[in-house]
Backbone as a printed PyTorch tensor [residue, N CA C, xyz], in Angstrom:
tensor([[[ 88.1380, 122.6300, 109.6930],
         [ 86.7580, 122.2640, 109.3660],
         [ 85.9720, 123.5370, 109.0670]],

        [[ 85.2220, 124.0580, 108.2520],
         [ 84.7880, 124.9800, 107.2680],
         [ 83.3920, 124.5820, 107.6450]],

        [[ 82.4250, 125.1540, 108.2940],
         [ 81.2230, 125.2340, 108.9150],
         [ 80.4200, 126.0650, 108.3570]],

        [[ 79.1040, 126.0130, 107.8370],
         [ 78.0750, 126.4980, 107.3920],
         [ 77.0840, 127.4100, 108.9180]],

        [[ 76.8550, 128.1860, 107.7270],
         [ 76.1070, 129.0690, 108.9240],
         [ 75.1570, 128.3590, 110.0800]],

        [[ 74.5300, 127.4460, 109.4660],
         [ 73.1360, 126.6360, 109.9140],
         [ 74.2640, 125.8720, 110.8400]],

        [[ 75.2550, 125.2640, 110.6350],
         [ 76.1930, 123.9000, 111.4290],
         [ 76.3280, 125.6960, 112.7900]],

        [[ 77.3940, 126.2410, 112.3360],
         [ 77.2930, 127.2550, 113.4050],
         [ 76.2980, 127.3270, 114.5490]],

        [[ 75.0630, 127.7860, 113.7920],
         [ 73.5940, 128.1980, 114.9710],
         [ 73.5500, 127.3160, 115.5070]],

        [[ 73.8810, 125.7400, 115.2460],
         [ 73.0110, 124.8690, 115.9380],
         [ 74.1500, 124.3580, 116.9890]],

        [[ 75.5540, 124.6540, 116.5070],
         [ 76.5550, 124.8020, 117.7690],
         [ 76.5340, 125.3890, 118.9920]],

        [[ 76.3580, 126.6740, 118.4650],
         [ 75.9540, 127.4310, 119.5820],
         [ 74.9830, 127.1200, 120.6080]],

        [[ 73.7740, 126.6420, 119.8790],
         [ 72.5500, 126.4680, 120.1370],
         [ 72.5340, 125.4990, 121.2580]],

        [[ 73.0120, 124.1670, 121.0290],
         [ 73.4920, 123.0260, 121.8660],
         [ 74.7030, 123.5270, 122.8410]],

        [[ 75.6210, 125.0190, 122.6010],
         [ 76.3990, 125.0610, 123.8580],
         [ 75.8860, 125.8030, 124.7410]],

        [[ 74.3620, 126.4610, 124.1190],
         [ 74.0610, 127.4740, 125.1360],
         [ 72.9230, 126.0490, 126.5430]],

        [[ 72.1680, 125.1400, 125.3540],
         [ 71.5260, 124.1870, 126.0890],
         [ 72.2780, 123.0810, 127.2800]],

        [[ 73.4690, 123.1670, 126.8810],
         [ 74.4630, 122.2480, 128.1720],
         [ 74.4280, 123.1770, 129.5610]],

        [[ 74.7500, 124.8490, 128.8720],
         [ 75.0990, 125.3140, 129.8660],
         [ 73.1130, 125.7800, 130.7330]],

        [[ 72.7480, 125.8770, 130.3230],
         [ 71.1060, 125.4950, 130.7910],
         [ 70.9390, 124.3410, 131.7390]],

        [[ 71.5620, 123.5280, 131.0820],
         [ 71.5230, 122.2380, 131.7680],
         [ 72.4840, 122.3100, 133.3740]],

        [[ 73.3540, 122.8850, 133.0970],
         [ 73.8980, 122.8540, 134.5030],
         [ 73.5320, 123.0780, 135.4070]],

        [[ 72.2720, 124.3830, 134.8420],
         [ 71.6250, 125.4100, 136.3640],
         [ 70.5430, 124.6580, 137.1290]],

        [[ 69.9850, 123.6250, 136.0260],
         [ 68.7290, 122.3340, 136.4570],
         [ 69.7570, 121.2580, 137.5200]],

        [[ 69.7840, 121.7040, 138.3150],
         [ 70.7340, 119.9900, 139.2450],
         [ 70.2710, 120.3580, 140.1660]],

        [[ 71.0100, 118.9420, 140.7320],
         [ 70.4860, 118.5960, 142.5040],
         [ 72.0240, 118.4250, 142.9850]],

        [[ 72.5680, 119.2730, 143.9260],
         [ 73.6280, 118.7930, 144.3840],
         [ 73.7310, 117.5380, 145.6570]],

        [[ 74.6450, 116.8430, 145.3550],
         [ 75.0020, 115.8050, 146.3930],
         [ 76.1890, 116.0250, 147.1080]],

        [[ 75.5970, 116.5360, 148.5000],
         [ 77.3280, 116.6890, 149.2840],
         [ 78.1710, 115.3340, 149.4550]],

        [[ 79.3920, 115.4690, 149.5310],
         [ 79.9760, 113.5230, 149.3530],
         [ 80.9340, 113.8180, 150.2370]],

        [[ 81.5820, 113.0370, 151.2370],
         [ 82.9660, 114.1010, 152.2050],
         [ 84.0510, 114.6620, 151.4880]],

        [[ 84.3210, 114.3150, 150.6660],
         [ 85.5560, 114.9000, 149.4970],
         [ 85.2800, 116.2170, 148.7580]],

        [[ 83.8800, 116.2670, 148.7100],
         [ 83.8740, 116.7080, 147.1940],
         [ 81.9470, 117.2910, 146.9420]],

        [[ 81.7320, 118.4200, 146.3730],
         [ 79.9760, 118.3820, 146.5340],
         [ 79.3820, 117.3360, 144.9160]],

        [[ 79.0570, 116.5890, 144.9610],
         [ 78.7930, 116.1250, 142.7510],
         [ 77.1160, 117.0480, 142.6630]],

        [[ 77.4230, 117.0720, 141.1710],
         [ 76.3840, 117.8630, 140.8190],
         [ 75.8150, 116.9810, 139.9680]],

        [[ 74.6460, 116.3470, 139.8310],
         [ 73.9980, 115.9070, 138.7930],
         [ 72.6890, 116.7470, 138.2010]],

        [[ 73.2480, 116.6370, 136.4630],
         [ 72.2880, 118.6200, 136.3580],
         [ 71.9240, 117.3520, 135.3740]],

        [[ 71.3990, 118.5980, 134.1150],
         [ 70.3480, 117.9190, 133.0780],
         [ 71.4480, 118.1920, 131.6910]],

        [[ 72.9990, 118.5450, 132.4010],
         [ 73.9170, 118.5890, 130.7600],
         [ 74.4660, 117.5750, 129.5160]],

        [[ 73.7780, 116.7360, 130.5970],
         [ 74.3190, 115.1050, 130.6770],
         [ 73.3020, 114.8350, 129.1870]],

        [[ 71.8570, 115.0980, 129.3610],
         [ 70.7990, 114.8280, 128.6400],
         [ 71.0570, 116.0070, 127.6500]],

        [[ 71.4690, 117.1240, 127.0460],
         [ 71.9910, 117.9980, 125.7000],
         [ 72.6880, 117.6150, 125.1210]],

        [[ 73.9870, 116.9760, 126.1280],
         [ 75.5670, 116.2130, 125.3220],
         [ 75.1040, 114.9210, 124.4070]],

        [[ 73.8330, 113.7690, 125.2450],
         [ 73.5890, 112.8760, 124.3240],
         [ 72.7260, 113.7940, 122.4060]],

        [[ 71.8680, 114.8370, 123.4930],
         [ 70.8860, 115.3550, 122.1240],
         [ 71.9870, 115.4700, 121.0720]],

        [[ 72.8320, 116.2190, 121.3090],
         [ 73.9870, 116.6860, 120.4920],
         [ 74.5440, 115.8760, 120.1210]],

        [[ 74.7880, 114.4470, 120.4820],
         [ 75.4380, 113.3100, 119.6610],
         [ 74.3050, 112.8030, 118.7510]],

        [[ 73.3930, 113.2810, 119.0720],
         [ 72.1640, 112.1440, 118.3400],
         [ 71.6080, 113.2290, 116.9200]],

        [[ 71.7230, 114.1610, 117.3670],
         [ 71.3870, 115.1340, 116.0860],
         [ 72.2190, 116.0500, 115.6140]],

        [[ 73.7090, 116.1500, 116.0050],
         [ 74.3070, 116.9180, 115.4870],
         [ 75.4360, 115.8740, 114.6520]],

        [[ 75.6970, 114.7070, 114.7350],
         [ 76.4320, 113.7430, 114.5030],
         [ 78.3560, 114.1910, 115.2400]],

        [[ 79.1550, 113.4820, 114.6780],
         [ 80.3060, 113.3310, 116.0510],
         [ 81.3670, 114.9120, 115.8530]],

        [[ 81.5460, 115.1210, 114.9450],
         [ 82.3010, 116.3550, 115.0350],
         [ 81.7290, 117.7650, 115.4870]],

        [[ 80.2740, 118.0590, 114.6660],
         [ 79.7480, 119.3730, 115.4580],
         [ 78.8040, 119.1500, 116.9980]],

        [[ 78.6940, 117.7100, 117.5320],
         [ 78.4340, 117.5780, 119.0300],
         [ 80.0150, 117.7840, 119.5190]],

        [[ 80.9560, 117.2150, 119.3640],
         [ 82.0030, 117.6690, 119.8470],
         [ 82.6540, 119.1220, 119.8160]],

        [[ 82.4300, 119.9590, 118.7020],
         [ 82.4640, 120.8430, 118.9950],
         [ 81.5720, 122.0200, 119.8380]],

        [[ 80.1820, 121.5990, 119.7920],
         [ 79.0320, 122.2980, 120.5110],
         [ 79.9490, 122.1920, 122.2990]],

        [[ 80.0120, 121.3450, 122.8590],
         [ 80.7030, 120.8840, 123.5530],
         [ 82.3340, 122.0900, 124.4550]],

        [[ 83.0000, 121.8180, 123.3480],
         [ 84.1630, 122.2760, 123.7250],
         [ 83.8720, 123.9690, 123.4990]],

        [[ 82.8720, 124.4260, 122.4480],
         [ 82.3750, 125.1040, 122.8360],
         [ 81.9850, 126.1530, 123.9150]],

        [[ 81.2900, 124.6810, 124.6740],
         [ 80.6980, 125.2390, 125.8240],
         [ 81.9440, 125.4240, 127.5470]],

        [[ 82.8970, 124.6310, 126.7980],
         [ 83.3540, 125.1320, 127.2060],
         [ 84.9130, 125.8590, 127.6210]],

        [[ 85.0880, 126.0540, 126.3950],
         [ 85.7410, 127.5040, 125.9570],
         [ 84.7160, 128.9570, 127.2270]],

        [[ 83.6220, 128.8570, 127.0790],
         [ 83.0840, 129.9530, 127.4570],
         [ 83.4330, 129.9060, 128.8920]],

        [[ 82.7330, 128.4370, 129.4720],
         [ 83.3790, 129.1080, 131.0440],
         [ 84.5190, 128.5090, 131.1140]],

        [[ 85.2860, 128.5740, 130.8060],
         [ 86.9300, 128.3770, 131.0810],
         [ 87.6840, 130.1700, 130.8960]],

        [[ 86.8050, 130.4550, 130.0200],
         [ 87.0390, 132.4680, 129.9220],
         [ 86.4580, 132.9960, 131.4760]],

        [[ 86.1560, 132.3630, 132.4410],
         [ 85.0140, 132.8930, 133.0010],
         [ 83.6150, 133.3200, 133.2370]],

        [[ 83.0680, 132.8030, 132.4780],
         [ 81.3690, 133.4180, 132.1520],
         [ 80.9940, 131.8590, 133.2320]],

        [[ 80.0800, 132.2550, 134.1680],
         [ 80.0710, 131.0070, 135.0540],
         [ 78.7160, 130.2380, 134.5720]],

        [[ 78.9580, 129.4250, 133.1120],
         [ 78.2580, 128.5580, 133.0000],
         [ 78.2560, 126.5460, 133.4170]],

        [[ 79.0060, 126.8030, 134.2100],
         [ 80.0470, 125.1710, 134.5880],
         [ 78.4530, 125.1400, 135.8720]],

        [[ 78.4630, 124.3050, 136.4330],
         [ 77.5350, 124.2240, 137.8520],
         [ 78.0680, 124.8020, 138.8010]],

        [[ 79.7680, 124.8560, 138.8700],
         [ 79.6180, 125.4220, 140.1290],
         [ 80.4320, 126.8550, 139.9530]],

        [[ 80.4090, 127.5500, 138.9570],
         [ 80.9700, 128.7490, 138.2630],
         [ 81.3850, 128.4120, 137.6440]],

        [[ 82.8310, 129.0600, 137.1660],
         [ 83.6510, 129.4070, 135.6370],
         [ 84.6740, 129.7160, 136.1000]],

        [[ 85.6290, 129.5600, 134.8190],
         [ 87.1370, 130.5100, 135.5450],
         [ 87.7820, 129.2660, 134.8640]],

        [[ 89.4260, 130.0650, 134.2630],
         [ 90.1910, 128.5490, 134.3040],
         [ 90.6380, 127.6210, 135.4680]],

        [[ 90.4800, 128.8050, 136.5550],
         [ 90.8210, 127.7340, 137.6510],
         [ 89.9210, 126.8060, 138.0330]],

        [[ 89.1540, 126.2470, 137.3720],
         [ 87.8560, 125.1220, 137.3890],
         [ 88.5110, 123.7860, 136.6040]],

        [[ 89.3600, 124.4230, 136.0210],
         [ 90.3990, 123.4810, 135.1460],
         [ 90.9760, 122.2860, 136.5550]],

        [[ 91.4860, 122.9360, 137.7150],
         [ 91.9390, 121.9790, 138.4290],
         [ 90.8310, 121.4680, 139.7000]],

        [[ 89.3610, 121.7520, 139.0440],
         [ 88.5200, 120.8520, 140.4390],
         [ 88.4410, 119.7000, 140.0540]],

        [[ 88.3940, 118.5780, 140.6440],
         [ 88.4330, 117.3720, 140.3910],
         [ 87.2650, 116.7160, 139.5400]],

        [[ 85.6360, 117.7280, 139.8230],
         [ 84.9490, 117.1140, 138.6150],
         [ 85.0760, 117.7610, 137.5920]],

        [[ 85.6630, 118.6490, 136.9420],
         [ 86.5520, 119.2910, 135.7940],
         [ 86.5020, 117.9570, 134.7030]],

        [[ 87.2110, 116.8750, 135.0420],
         [ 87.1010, 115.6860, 134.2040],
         [ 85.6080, 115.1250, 133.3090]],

        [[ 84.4730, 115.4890, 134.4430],
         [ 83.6600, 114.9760, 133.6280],
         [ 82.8900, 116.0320, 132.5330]],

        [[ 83.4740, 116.9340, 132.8570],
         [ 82.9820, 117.6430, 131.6560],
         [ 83.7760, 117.5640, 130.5150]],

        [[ 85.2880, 117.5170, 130.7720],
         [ 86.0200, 116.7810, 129.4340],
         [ 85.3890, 115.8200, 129.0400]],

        [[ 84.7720, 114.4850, 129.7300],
         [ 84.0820, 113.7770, 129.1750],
         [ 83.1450, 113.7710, 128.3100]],

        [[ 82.5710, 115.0780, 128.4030],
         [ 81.9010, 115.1190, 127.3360],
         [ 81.7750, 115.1150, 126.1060]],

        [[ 83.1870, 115.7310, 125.9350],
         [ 83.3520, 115.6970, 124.8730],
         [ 83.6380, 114.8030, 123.8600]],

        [[ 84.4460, 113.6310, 124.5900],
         [ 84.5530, 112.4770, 123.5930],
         [ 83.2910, 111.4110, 123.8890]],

        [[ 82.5230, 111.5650, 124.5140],
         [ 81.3710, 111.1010, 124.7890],
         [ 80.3470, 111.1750, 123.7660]],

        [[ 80.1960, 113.4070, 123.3720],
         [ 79.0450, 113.3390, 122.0800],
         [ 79.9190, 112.6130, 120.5890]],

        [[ 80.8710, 112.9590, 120.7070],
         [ 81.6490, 112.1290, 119.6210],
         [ 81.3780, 110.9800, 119.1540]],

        [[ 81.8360, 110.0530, 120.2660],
         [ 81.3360, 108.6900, 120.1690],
         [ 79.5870, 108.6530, 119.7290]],

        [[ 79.1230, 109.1000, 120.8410],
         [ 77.8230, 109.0930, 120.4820],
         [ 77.1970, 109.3740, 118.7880]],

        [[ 77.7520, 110.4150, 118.3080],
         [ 77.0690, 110.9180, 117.1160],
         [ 78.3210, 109.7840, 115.9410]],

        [[ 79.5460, 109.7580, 116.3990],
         [ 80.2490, 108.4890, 115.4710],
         [ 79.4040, 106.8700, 115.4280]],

        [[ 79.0620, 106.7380, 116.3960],
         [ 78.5990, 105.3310, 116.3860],
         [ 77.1580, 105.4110, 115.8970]],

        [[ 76.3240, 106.5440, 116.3770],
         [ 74.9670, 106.7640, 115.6820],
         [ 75.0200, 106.7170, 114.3090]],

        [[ 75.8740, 107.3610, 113.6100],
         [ 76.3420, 107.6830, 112.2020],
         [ 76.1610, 106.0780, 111.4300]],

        [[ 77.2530, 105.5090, 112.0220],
         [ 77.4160, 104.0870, 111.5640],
         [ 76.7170, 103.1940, 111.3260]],

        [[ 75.9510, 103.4000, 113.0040],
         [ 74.6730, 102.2710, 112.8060],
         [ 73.6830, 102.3420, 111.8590]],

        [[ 73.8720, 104.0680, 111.7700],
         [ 72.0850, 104.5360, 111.4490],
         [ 71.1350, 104.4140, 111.9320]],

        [[ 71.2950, 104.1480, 113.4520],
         [ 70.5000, 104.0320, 114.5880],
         [ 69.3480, 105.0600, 113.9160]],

        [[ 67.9850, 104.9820, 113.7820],
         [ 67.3350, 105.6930, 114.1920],
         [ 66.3630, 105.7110, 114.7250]],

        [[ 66.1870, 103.9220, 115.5220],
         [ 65.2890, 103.8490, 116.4460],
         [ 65.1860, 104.2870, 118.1900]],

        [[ 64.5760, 104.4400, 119.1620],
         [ 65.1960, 104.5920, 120.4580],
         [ 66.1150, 103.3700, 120.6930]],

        [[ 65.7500, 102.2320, 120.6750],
         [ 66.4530, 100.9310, 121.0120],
         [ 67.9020, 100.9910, 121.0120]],

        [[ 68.0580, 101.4970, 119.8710],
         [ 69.5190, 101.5200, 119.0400],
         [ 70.4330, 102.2590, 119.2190]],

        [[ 69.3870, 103.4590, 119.2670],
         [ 70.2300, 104.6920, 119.8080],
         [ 70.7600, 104.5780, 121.4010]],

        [[ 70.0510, 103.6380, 122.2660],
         [ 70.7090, 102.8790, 123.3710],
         [ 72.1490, 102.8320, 122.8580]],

        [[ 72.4510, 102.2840, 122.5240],
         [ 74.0430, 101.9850, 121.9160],
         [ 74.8510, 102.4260, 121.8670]],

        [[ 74.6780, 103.5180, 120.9850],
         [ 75.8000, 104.8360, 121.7480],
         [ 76.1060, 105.4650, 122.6560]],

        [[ 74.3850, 105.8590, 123.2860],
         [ 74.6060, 106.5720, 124.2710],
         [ 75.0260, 105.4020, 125.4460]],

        [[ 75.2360, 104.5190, 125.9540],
         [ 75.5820, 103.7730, 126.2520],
         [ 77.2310, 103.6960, 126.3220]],

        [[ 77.3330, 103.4440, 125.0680],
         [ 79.3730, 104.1340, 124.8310],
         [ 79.4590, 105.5790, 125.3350]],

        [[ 78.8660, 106.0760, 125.4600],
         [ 78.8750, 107.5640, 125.7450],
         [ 78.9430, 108.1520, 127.0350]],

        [[ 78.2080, 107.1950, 127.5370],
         [ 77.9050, 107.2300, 129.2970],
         [ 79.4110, 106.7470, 129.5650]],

        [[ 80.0530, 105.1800, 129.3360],
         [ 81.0470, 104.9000, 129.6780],
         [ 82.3870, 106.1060, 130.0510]],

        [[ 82.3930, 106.1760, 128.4190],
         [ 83.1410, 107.3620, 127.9690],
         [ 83.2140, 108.5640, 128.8630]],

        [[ 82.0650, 109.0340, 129.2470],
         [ 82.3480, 110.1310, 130.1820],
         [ 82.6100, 109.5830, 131.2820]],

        [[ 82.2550, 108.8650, 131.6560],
         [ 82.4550, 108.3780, 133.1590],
         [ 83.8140, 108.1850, 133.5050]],

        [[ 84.5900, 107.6580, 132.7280],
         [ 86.0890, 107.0160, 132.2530],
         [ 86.7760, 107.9530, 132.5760]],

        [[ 86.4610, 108.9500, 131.5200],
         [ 87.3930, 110.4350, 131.5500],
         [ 87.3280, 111.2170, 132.9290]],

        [[ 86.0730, 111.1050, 133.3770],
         [ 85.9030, 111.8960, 134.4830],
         [ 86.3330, 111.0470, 135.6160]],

        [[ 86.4990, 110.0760, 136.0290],
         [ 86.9670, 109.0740, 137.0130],
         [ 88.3570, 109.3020, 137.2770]],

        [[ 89.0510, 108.7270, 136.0060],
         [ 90.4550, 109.5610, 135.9160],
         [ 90.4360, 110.6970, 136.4290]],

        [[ 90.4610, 111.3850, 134.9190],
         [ 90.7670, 113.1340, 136.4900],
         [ 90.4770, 113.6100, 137.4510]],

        [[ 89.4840, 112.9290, 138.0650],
         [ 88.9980, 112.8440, 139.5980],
         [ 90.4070, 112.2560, 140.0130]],

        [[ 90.5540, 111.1650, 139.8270],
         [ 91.7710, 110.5490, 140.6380],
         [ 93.2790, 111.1410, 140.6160]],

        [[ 93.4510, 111.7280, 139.3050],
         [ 95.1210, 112.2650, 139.0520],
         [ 94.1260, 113.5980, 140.2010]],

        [[ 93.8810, 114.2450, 139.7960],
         [ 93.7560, 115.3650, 140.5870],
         [ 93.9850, 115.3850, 142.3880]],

        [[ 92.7040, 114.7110, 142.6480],
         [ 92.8100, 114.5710, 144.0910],
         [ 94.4550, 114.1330, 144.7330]],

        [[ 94.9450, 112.9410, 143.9360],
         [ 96.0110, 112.0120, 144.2800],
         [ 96.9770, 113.0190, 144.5270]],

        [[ 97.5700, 113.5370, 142.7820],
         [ 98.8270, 114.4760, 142.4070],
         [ 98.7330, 115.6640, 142.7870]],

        [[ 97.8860, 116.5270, 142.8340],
         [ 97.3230, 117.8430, 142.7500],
         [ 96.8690, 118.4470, 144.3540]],

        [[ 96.1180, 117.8790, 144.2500],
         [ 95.2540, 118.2500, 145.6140],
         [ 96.1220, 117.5470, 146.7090]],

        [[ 96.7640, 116.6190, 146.6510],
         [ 97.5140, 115.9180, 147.3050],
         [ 96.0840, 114.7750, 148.8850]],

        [[ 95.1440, 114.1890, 148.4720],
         [ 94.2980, 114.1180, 149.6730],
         [ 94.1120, 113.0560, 148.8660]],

        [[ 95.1650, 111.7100, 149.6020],
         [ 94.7450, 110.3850, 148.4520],
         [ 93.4390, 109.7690, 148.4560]],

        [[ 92.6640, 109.6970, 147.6350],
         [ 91.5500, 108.5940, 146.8700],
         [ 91.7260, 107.1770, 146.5840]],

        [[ 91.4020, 106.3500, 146.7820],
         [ 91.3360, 105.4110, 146.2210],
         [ 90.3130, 105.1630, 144.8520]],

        [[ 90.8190, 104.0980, 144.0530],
         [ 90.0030, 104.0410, 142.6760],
         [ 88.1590, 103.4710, 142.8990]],

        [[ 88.4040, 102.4700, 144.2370],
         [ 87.1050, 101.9060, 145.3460],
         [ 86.1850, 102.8780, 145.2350]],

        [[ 86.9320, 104.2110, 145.9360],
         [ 86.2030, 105.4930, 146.3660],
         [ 85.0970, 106.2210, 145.1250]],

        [[ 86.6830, 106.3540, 144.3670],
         [ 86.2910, 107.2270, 143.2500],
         [ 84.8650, 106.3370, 142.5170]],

        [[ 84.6630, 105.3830, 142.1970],
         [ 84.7340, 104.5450, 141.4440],
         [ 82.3790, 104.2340, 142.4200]],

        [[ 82.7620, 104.3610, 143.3630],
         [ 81.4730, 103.5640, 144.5740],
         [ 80.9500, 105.0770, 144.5210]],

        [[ 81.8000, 106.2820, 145.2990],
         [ 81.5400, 107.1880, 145.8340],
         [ 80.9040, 108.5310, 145.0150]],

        [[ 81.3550, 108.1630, 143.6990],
         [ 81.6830, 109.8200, 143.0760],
         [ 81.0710, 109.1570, 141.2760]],

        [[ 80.5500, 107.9700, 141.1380],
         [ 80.6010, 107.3040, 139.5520],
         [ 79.2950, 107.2740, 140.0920]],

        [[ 79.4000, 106.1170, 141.2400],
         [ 77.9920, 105.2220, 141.2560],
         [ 76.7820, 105.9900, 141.4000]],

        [[ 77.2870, 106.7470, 142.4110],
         [ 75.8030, 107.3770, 142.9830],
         [ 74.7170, 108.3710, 141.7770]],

        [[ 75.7700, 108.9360, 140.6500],
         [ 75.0210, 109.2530, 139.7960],
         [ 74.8830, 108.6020, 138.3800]],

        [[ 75.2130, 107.0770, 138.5570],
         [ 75.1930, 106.4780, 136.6540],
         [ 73.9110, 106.1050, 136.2870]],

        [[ 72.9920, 106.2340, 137.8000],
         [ 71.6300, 105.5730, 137.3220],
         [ 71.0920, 106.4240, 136.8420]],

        [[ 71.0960, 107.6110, 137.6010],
         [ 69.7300, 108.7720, 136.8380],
         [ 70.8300, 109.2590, 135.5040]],

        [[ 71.7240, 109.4470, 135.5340],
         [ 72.4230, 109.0990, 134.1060],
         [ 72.1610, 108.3990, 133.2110]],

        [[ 71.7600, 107.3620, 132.9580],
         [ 71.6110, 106.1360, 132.6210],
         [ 69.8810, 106.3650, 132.3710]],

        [[ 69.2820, 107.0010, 133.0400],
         [ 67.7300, 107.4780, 133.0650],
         [ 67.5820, 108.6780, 131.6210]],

        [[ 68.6230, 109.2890, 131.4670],
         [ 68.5620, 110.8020, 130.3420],
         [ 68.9790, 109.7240, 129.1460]],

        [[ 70.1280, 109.1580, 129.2790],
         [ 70.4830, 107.9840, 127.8350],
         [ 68.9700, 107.4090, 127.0920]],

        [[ 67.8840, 107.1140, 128.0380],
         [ 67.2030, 106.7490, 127.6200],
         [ 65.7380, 107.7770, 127.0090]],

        [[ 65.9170, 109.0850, 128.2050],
         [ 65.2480, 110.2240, 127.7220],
         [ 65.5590, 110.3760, 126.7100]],

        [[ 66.9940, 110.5420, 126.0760],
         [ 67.7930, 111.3310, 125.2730],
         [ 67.1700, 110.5370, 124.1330]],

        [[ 67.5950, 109.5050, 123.9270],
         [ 67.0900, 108.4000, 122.7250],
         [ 65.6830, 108.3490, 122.5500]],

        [[ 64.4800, 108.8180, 123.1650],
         [ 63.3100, 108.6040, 122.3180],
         [ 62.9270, 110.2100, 121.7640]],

        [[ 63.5980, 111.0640, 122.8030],
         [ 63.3050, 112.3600, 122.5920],
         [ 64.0250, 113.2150, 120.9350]],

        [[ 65.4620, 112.3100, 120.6550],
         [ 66.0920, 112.2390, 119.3260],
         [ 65.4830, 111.3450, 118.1180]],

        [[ 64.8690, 110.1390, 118.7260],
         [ 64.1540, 109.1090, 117.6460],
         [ 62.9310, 109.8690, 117.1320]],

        [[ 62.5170, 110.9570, 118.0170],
         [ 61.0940, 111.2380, 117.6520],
         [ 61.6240, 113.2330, 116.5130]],

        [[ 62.9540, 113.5740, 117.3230],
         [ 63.1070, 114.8770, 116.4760],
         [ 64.2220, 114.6300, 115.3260]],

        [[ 64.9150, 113.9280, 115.2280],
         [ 65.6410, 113.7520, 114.0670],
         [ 65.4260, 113.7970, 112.8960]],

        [[ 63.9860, 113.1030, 112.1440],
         [ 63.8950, 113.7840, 110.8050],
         [ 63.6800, 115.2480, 110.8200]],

        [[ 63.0430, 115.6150, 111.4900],
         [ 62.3970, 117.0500, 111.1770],
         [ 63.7070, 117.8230, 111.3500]],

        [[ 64.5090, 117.5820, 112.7270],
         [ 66.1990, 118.1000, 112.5220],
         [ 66.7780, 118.4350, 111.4770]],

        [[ 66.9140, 117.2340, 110.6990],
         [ 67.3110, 117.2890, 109.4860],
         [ 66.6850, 117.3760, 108.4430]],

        [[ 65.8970, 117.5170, 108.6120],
         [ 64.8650, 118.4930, 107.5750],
         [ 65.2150, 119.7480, 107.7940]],

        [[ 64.7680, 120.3870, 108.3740],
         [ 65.5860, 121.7140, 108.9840],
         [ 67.0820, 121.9880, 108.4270]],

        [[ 67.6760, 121.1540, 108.6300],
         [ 69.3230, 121.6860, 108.4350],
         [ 69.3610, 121.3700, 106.9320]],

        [[ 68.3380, 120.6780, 106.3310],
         [ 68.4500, 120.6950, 104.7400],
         [ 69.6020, 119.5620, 103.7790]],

        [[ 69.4300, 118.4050, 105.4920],
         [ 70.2320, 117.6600, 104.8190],
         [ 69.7640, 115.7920, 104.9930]],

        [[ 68.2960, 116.6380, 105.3620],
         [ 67.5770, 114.9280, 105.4260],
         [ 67.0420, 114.2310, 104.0630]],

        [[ 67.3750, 113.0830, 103.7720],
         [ 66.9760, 111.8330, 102.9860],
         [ 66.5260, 110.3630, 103.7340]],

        [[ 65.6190, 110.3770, 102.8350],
         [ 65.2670, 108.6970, 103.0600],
         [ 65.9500, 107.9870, 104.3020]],

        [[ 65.6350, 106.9070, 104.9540],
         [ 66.7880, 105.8660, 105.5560],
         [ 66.1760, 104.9650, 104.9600]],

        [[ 66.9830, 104.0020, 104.4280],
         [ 65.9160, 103.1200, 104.2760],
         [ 66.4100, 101.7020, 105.1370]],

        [[ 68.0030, 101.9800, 105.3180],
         [ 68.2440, 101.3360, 106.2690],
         [ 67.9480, 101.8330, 108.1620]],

        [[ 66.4430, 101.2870, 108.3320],
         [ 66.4110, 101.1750, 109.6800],
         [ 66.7220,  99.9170, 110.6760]],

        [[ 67.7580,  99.9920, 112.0110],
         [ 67.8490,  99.4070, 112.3540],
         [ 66.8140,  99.6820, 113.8110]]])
């Protein structure tokens, strides 16, 4: 994929804002495990909603390429050995999360808040999914300290899908309201005339 300078900046731009987002949280101690619910959650949707599905996915992996080198932009540092903490997963999630998000935005042509519900919606799933899983192979195979899916699922999903579920909806009026000018900016806005 052959990227324009402007697609570049605004990669970056969105991997430097995830990792911003991490340092904004509230940690929740849980007996297993500490969860972090930060504000990266609310960049990954921006980035599906205005970067559309390939350069949010890459902003993304991006971000983290960097702390997987070590540069401790993750919440709870950096390092590849972050690769095997059990919430490790939900940051993979992210990635097919802005994907979806900016693929299904694409399609709809969502460009109301309502609509844009929709994706981010698939998006929330999506991460949650990914990150649930590798919570579970990890702890189970790895860590060897069995979990149940109950656990994972009540203990380590639930407690943060609401205020999750709270940024999906930040995310969507805060994109409904910057998206033309976005793309005005990137020099690649026209008409919609299909609004849904």
């Amino acid at each position: 994929m052959k990227l324009k300078t402007k697609e570049l900046t605004v990669c970056a731009l969105f991997a430097a804002l995830i990792a911003v987002g991490a340092f904004i949280k509230i940690d929740i101690p849980l007996p297993m495990y500490t969860m972090h619910f930060t504000l990266q959650w609310f960049f990954v949707l921006m980035a599906g909603f205005l970067l559309g599905p390939k350069l949010a996915a890459l902003s993304v992996i991006v971000y983290l390429c960097i702390g997987l080198i070590g540069v401790p932009v993750f919440a709870a540092g950096g390092g590849p050995a972050y690769i095997l903490r059990p919430g490790f997963g939900f940051l993979l999630g992210f990635v097919l999360a802005a994907f979806l998000i900016g693929y299904i935005r694409d399609k709809m042509n969502a460009v109301k808040t309502l609509s844009m519900m929709i994706p981010a919606t698939v998006g929330l799933i999506a991460y949650y999914t990914v990150g649930a899983i590798y919570f579970y192979c990890i702890k189970n195979f790895y860590v060897a300290v069995p979990v149940s899916w109950s656990v994972v699922i009540v203990d380590y999903c639930l407690i943060t899908v609401a205020p999750d579920f709270i940024l999906c909806a930040s995310a969507a009026v805060f994109s409904a309201k910057l998206r033309p000018a976005f793309l005005n900016m990137m020099g690649i806005y026209n008409a919609q005339k299909k609004v849904i």
